[in-house]
MIFIVEX-998201 format. One record per residue (C-alpha): x, y, z; residue in one letter; residue number from 1. Coordinates in Angstrom, 1 decimal, always signed. Example, Ala and Ser with C-alpha at 12.3 -4.5 7.8 and 13.67 -1.06 7.14 Angstrom:
! residues 2
<atom><u>+12.3</u><v>-4.5</v><w>+7.8</w><aa>a</aa><i>1</i></atom>
<atom><u>+13.7</u><v>-1.1</v><w>+7.1</w><aa>s</aa><i>2</i></atom>
! end
This chain:
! residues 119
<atom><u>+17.1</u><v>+11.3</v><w>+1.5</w><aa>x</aa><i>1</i></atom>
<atom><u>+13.8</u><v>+10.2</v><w>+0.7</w><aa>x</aa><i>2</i></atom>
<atom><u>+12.8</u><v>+7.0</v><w>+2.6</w><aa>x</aa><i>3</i></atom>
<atom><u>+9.7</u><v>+5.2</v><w>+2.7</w><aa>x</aa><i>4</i></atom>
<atom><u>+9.8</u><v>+1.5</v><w>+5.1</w><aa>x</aa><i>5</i></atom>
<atom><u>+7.1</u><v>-0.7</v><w>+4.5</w><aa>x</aa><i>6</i></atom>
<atom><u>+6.4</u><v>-3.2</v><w>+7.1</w><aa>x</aa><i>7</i></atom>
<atom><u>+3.6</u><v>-5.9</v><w>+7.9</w><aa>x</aa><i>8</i></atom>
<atom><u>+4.0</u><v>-8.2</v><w>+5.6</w><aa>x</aa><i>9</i></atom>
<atom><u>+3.5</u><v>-11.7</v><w>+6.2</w><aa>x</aa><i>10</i></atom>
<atom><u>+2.0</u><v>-16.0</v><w>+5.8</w><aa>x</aa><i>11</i></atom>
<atom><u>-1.6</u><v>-15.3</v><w>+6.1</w><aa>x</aa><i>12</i></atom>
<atom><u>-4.3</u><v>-18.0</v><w>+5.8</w><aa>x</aa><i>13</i></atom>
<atom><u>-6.9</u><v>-17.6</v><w>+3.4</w><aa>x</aa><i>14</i></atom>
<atom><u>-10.2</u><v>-15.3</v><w>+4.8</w><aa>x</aa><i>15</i></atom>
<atom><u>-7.6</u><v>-13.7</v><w>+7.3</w><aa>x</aa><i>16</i></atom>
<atom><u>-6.4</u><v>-10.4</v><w>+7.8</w><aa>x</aa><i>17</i></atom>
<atom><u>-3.1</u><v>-8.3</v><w>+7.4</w><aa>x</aa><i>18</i></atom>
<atom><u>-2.2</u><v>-4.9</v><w>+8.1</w><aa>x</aa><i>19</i></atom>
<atom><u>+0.8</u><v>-2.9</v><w>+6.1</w><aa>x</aa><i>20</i></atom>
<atom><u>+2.3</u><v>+0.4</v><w>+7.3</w><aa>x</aa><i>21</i></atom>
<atom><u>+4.7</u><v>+2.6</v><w>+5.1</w><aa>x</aa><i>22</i></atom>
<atom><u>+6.3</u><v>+5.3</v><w>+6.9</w><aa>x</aa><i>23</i></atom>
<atom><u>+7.7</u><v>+8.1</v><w>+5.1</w><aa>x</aa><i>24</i></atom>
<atom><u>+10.9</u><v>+10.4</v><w>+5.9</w><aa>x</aa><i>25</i></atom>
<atom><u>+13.1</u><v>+12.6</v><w>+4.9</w><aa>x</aa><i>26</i></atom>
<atom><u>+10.8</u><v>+14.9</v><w>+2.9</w><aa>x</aa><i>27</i></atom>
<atom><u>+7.4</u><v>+16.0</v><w>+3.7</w><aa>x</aa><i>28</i></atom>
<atom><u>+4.5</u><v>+13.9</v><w>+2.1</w><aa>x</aa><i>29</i></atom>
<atom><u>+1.5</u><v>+16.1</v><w>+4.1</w><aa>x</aa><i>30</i></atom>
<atom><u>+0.0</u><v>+16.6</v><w>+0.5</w><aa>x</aa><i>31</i></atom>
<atom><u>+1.2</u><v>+13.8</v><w>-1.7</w><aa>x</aa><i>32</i></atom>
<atom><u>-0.9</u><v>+10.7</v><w>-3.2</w><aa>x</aa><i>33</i></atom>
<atom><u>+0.4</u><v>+7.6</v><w>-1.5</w><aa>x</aa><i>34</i></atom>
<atom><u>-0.2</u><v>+4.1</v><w>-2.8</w><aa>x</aa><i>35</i></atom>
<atom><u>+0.2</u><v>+0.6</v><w>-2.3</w><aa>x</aa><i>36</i></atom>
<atom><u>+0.7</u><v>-1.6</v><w>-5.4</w><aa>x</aa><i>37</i></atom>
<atom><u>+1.7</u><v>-5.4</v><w>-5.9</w><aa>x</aa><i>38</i></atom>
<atom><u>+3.1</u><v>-7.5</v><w>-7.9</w><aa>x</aa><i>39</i></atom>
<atom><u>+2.5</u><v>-11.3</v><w>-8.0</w><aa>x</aa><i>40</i></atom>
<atom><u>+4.8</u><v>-13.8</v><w>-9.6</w><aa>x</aa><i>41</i></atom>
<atom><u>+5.0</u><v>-13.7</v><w>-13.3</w><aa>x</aa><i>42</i></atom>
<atom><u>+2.7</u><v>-10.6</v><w>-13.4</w><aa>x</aa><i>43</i></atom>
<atom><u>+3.4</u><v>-7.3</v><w>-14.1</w><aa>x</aa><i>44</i></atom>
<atom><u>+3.0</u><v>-4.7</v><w>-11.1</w><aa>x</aa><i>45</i></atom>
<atom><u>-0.8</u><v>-2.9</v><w>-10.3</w><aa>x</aa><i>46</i></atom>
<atom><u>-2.3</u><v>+0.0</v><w>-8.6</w><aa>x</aa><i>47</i></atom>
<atom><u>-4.1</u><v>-1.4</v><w>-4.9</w><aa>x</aa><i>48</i></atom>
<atom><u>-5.1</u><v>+1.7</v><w>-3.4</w><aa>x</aa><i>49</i></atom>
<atom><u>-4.6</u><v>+5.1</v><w>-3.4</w><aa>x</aa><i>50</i></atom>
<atom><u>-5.0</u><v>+8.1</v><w>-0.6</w><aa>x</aa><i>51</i></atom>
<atom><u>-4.6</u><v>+12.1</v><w>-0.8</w><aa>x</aa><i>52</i></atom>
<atom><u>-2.8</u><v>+12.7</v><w>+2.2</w><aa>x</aa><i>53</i></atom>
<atom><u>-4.5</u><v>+16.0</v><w>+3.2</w><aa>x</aa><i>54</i></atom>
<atom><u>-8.1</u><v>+15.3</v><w>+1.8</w><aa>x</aa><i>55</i></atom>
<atom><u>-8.0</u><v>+11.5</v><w>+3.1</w><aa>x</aa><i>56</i></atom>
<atom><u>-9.7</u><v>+10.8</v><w>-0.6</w><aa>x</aa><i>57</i></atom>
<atom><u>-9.1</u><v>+6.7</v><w>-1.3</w><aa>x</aa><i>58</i></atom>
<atom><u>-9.2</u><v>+4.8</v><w>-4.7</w><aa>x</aa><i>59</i></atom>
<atom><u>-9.5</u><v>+0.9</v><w>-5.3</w><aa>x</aa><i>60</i></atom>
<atom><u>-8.7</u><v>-1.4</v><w>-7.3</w><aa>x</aa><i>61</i></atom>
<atom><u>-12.1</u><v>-3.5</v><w>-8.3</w><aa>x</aa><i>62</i></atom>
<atom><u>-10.7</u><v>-7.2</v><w>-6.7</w><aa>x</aa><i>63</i></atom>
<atom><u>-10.4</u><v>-5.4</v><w>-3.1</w><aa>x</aa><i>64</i></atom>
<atom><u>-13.1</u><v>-3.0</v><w>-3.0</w><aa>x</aa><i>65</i></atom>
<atom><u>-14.6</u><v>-4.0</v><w>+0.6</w><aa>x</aa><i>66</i></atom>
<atom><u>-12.2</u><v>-5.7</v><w>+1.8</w><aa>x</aa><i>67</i></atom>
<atom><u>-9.0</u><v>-3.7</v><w>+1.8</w><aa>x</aa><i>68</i></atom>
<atom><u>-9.0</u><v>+0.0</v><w>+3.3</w><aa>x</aa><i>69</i></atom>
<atom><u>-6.2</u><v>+2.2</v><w>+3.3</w><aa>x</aa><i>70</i></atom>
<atom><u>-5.8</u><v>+5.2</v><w>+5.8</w><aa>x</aa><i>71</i></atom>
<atom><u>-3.1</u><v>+7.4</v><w>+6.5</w><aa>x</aa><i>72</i></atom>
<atom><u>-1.5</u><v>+8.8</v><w>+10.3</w><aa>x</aa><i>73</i></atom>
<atom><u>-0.4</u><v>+12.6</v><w>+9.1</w><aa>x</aa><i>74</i></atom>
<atom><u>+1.0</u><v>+12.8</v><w>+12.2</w><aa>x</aa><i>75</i></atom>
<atom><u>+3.5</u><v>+9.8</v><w>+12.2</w><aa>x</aa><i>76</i></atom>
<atom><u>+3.8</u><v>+10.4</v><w>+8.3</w><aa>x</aa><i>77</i></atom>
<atom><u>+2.4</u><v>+7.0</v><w>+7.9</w><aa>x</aa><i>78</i></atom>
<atom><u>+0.2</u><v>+4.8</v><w>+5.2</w><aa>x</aa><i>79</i></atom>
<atom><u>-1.8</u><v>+2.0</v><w>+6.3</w><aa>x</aa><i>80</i></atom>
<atom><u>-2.9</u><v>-0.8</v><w>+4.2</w><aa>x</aa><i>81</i></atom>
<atom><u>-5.6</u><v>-3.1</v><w>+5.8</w><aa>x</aa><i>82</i></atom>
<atom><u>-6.4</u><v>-6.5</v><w>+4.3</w><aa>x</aa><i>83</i></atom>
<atom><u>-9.1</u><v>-8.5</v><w>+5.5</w><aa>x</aa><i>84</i></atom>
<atom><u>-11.1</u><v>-11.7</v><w>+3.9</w><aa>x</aa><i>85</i></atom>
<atom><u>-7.6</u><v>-12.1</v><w>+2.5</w><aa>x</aa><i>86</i></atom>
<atom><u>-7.5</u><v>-14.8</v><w>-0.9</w><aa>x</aa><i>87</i></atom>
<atom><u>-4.9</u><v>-16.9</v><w>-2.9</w><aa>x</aa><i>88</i></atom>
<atom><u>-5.1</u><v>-14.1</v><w>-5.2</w><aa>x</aa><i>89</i></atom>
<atom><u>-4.0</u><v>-11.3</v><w>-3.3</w><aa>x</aa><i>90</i></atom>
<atom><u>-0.6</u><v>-13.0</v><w>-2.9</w><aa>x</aa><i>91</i></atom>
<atom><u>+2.0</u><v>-10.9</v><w>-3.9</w><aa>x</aa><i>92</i></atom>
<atom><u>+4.8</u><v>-8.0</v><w>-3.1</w><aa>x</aa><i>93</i></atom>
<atom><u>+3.3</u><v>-5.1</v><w>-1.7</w><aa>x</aa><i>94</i></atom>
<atom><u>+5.0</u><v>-1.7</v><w>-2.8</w><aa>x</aa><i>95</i></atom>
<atom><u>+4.2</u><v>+1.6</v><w>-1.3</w><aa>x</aa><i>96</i></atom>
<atom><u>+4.8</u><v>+4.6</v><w>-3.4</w><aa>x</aa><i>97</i></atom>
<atom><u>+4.4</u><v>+8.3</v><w>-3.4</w><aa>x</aa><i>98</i></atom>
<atom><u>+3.2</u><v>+10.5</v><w>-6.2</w><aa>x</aa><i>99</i></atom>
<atom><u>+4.4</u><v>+14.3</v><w>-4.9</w><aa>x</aa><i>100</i></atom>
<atom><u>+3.9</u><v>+16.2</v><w>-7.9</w><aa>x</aa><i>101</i></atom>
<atom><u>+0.3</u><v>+14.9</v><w>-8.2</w><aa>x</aa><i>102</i></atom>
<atom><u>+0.4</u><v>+14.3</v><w>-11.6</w><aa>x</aa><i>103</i></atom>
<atom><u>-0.2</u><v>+10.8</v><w>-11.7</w><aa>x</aa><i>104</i></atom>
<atom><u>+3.6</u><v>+9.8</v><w>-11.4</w><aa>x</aa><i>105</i></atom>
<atom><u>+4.9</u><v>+7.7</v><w>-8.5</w><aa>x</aa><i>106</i></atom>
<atom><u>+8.3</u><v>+8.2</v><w>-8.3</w><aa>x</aa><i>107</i></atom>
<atom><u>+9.4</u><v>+7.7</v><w>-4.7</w><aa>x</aa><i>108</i></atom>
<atom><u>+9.2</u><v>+3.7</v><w>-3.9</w><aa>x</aa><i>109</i></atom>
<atom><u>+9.9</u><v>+1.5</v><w>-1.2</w><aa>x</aa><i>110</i></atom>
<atom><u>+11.5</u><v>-2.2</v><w>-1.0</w><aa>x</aa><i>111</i></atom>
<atom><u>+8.3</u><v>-3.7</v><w>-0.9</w><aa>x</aa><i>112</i></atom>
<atom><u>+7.1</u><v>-6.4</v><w>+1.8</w><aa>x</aa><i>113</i></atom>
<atom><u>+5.8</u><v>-10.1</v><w>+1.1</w><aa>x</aa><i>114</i></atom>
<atom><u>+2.3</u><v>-11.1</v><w>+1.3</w><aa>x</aa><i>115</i></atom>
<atom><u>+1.5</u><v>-14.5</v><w>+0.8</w><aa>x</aa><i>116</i></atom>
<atom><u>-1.9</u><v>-16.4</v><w>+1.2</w><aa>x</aa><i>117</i></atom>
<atom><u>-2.2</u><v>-20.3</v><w>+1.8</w><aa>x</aa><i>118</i></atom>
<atom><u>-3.6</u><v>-22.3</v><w>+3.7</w><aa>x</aa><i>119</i></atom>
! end
């Protein structure tokens, strides 16, 4: 069975920093797309970053180009998410998903973990 156990979460202030993790099991993900999306109150979910497991290739969204960087542990089957110069904005439910067909479809998910900004 198909896990993936986002952790990390948390109450941030605004200009700090947070780092997710999303480790995978029961299936191996060494050549998969893994993603972090979101989803803010009221708002419909989007695409944070993306990374190609064995190529370490990453994708942004514009709003957290420079300031969020995601890397991956292939070792400990693991996605990171690192947020620094956190804002208001980036408050939200933080999904990780995996797309194992590469073909654009994420259909493995996780529970997600809350991220919220204020001061």
């Amino acid at each position: 069975q198909v896990q993936l156990e986002e952790s990390g979460g948390g109450l941030v202030q605004p200009g700090g920093s947070l780092r997710l993790s999303c480790a995978a099991s029961g299936r191996d993900f060494s050549s998969a797309i893994m993603a972090w999306f979101r989803q803010a109150p009221g708002k419909e979910r989007e695409f944070v970053a993306r990374i190609i497991r064995n190529s370490g290739f990453t994708s942004y969204m514009d709003s957290v180009k420079g300031r969020f960087t995601i890397s991956r542990d292939n070792a400990r089957n693991t996605v990171y998410l690192q947020m620094n110069s956190l804002k208001d904005e980036d408050t939200a439910v933080y999904y990780c998903a995996v797309d194992s067909n590469l073909d654009g479809t994420y259909r493995y998910w996780g529970q997600g973990t809350q991220v919220t900004v204020s001061s």
